[in-house]
C-alpha positions in Angstrom: 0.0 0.0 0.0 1.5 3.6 -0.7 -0.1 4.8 2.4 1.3 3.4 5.5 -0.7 2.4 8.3 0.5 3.1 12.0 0.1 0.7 14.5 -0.6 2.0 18.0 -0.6 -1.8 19.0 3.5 -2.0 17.7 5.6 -1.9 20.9 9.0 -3.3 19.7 12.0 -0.8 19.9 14.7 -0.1 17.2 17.8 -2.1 17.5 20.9 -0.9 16.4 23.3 -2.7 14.1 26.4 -1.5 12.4 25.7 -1.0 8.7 27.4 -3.5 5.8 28.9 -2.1 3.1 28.0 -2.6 -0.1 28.1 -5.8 -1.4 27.8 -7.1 -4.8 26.9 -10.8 -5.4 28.6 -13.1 -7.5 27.6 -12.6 -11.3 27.9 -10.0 -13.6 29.9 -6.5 -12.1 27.5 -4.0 -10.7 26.9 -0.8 -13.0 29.4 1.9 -11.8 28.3 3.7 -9.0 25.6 1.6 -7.7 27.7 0.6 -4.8 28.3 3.8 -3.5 24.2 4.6 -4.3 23.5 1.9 -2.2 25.8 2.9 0.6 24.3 6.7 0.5 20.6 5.2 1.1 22.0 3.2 4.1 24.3 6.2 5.5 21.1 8.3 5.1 19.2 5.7 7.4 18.2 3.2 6.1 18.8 -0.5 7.9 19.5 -2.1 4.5 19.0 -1.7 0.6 18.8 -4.3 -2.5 19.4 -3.3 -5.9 19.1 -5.5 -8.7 20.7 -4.4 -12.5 20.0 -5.9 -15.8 21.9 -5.0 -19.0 20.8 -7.9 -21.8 21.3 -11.4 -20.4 23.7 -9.9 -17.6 21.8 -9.5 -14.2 24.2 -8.1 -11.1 23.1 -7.5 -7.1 24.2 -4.5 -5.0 23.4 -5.0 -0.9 24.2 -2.6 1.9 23.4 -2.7 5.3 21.4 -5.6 6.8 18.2 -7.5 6.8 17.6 -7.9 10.7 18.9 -5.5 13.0 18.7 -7.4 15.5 20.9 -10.8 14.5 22.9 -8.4 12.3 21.8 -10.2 9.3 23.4 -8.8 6.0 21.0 -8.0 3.5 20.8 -10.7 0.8 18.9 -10.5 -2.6 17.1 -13.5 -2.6 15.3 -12.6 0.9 11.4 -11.5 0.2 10.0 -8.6 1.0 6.8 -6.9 0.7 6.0 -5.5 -3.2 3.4 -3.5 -1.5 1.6 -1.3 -4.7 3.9 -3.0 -7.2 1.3 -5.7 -6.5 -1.1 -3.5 -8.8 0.6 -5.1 -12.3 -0.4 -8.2 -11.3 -3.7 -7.1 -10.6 -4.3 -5.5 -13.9 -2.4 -8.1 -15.9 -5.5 -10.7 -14.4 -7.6 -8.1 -15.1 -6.4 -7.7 -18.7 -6.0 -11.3 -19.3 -9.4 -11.7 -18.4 -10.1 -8.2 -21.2 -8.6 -10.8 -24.0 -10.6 -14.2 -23.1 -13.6 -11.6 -23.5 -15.1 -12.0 -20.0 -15.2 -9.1 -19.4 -14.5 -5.7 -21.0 -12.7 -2.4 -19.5 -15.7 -0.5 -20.1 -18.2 -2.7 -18.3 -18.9 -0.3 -15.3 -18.5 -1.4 -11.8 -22.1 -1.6 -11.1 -22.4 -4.3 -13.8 -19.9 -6.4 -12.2 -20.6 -5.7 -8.4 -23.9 -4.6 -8.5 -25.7 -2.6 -5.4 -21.6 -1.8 -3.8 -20.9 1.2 -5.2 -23.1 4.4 -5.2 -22.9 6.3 -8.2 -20.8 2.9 -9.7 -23.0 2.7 -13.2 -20.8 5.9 -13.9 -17.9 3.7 -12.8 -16.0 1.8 -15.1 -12.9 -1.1 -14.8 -10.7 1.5 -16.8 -11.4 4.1 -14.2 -10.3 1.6 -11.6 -7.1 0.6 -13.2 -6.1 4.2 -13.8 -6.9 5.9 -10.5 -10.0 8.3 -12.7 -12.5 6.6 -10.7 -12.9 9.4 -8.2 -13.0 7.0 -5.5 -11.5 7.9 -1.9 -9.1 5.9 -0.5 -9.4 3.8 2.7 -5.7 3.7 4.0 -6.3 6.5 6.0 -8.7 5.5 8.4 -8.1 5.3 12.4 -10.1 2.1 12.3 -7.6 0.7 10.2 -4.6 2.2 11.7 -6.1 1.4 15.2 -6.2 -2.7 14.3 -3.1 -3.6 12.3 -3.5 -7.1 13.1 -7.3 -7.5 11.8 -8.0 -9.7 9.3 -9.9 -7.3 7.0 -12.4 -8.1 4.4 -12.6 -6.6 0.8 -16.3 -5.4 1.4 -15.1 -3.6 5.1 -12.2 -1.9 3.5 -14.7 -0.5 0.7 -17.5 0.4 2.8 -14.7 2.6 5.0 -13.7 4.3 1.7 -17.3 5.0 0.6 -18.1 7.1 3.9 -15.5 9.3 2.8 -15.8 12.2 0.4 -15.1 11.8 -3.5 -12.5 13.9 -4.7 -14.1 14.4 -8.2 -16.4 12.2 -10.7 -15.7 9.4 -12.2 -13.4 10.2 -15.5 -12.9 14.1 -14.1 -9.4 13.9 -12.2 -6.8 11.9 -11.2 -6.4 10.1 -7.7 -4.6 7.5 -6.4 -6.4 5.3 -4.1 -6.0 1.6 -3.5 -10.2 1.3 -3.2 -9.7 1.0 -6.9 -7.4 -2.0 -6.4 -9.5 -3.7 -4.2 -12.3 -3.7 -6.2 -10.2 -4.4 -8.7 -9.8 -7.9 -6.9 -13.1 -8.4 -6.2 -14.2 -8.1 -9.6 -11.5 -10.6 -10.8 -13.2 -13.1 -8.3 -16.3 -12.9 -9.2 -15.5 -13.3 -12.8 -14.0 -16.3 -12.5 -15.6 -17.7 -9.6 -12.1 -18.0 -7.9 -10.0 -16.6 -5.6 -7.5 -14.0 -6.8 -4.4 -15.9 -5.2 -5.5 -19.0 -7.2 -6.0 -17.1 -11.0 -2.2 -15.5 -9.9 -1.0 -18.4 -9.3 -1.9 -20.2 -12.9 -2.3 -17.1 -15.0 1.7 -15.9 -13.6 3.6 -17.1 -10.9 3.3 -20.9 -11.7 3.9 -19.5 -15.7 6.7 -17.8 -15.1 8.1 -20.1 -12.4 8.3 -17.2 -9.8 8.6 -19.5 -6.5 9.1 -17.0 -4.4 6.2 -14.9 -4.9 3.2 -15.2 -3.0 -0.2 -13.9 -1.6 -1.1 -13.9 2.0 -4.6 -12.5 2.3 -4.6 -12.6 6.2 -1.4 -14.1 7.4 1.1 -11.7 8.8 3.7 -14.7 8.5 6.3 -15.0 5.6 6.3 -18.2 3.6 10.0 -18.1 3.5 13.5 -16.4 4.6 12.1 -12.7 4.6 13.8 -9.0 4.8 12.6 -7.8 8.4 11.0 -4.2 7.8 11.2 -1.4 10.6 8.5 1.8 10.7 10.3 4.7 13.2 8.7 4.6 17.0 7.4 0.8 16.3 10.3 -1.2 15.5 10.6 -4.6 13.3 7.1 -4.6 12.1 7.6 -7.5 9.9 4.9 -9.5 10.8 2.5 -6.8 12.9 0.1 -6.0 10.3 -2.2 -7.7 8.4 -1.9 -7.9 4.4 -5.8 -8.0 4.6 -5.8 -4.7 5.0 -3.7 -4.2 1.0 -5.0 -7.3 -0.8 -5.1 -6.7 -4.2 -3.6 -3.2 -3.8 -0.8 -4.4 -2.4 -0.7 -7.7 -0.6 2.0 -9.7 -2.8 5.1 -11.1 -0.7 8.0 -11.3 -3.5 12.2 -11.0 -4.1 13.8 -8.7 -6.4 14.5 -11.4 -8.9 10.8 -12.6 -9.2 9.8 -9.0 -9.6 12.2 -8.4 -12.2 11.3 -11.2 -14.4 7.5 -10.7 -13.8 8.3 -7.4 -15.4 10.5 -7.9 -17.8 7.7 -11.2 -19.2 4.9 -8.0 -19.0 6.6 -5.4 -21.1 8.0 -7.7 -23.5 4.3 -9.6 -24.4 4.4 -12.9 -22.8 1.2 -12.2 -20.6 -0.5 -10.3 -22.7 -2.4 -9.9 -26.2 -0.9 -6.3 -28.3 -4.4 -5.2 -28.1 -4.1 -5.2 -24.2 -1.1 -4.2 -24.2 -1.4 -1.0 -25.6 -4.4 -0.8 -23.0 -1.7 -1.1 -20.4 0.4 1.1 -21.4 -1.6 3.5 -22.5 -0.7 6.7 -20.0 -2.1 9.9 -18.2 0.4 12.4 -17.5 0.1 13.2 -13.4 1.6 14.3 -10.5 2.3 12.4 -7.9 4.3 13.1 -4.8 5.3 16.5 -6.9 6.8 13.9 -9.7 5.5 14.0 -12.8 4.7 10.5 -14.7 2.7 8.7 -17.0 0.3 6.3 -15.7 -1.6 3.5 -17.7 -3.4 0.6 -16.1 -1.5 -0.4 -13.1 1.8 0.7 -14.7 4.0 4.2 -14.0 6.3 5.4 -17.1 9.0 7.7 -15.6 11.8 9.2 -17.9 15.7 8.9 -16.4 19.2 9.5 -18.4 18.5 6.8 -20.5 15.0 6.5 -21.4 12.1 5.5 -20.5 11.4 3.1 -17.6 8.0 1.0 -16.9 6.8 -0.3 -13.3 5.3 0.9 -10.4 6.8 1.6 -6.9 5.0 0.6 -3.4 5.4 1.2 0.5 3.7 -1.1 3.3 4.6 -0.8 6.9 8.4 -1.3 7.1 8.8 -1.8 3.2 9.8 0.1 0.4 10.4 -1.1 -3.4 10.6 0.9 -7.0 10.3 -1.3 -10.3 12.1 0.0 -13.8 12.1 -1.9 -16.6 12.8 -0.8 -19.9 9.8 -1.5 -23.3 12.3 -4.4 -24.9 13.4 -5.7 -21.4 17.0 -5.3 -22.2 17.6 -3.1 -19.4 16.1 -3.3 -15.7 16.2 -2.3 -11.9 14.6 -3.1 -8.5 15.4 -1.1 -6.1 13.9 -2.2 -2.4 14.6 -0.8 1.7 13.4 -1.8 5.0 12.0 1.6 6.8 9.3 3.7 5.0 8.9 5.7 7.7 7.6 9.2 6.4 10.9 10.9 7.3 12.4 9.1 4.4 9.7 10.3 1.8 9.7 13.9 3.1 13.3 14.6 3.0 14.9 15.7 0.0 18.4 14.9 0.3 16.8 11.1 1.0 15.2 10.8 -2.5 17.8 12.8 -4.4 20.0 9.7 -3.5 17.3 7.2 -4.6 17.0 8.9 -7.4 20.6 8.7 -8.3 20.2 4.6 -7.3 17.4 4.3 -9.7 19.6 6.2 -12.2 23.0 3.7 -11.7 21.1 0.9 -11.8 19.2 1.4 -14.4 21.2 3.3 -16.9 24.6 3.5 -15.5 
């Protein structure tokens, strides 16, 4: 979720740990610079950072710092981590999928598909989910969520919350970002097929693409596997203190670097996905977001560095923070992900300049 929810019910206290270096793992050299990126995100706070780099076939790591404060840990690429948002390609890819075996269609409104749950949602389309032109509030925000990390949430309860809100504009008018759309995103999926969403991910992408260390916890807070621990300032290791009910299909997906890479890289390139869709995908508004300007399609961000153009999506849940870039012909990628979002990361300048520059080595360098 890009929103991220405190937890009053969090006690644990940070830990300190002296910070690794940079390490880069065996395979092809690192682009130059990346190690010292990596190292300025870590000096600047961070517990630890992963960056993966494609050029062509050639795929190099970059870690800094360390996965668990409290063991000491060094941070290792092939942990998992929570995608948070990034979990929104997969989401419309389904969705899309679904588009090109003509089940549904992205103009079939919202009421059509979930009739009687959304006020006003015959003026609602898929489209305007996928794209954030819904006019939908978003949910995040809530003290009822914030006040009960650990509750298993339902899809219904997190829309009903958003709905009691007001809309920032009508559907089609505007552009906001609000993982409501996501989650009804999901729902919709589900009651398409007559299945739940983990079970059309799994045969529609992770079990195609052979990503075995992806997965989709809709109420456990445990990981399925060795895991990144993530830390949220005042709280501590929040790993497992919230719930992914409470992201879902907005942002539930558990994942490494790797598996997100190649799930991209498969997107952009047109193995999932018929041209007409596509072009649907990637089909972009130009917005504003965090005071960044970007394209956004269905479910996808276009942002422009040195080199050219980059496609993914970036995402922050409780103690998690990851960016996607991969290039239209897949020749060139990066994943960039940290364990603290705290806000005090996001607001400081300095902070993203250096993630920027990251984003920028990896990627182009």
């Amino acid at each position: 979720m890009r929103r991220p929810l405190t937890a009053a019910a969090l006690t644990a206290a940070l830990t300190g740990a002296l910070a690794a270096p940079a390490a880069a793992s065996a395979g092809a050299a690192p682009p130059a610079g990346l190690r010292a990126a990596a190292d300025r995100l870590v000096a600047a706070g961070q517990p630890g950072v992963i960056v993966m780099a494609r050029r062509g076939a050639k795929v190099s790591h970059v870690t800094a710092g360390v996965a668990d404060r409290a063991t000491g840990r060094p941070m290792d690429h092939r942990l998992r981590v929570r995608i948070a948002s990034v979990t929104k390609t997969f989401t419309a890819t389904v969705l899309l999928q679904l588009v090109a075996e003509r089940r549904l269609s992205l103009d079939d409104t919202v009421e059509r598909r979930l009739p009687g749950l959304v006020p006003g949602g015959e003026a609602i389309t898929i489209r305007h989910l996928l794209q954030h032109t819904s006019g939908l509030p978003e949910y995040t925000t809530d003290q009822r969520i914030m006040a009960e990390p650990r509750r298993a949430w339902t899809p219904r309860e997190l829309v009903a919350i958003a709905l009691e809100k007001p809309r920032p504009h009508a559907p089609g008018a505007g552009w906001t970002y609000a993982n409501t759309n996501y989650i009804l995103a999901g729902m919709i999926i589900e009651r398409v097929t007559g299945r739940p969403f983990g079970t059309e991910l799994q045969r529609r992408i992770l079990t195609p693409l052979g990503l075995r260390h992806t997965s989709y916890p809709t109420v456990s807070r445990a990981f399925p596997g060795p895991y990144v621990h993530g830390y949220w300032e005042g709280y501590g290791d929040v790993s497992t203190e919230v719930s992914p009910s409470s992201a879902r299909t907005s942002g539930g997906i558990v994942s490494t670097v790797d598996d997100v890479a190649r799930f991209h890289r498969a997107l952009f390139t047109g193995r999932l996905l018929p041209k007409a869709q596509q072009r649907a995908l990637t089909a972009t508004l130009r917005v504003t977001d965090g005071g960044a300007e970007k394209g956004y399609g269905l479910g996808v961000e276009k942002v422009r560095l040195s080199c050219g153009d980059a496609w993914g999506h970036d995402g922050g849940f409780p103690g998690y923070r990851t960016w996607t870039y991969t290039s239209a012909d897949g020749r060139r990628q990066a994943v960039i992900a940290y364990n603290d979002n705290s806000a005090r990361f996001e607001s400081d300048p300095g902070f993203r300049a250096d993630r920027a520059r990251a984003a920028e080595a990896a990627f182009c360098g």
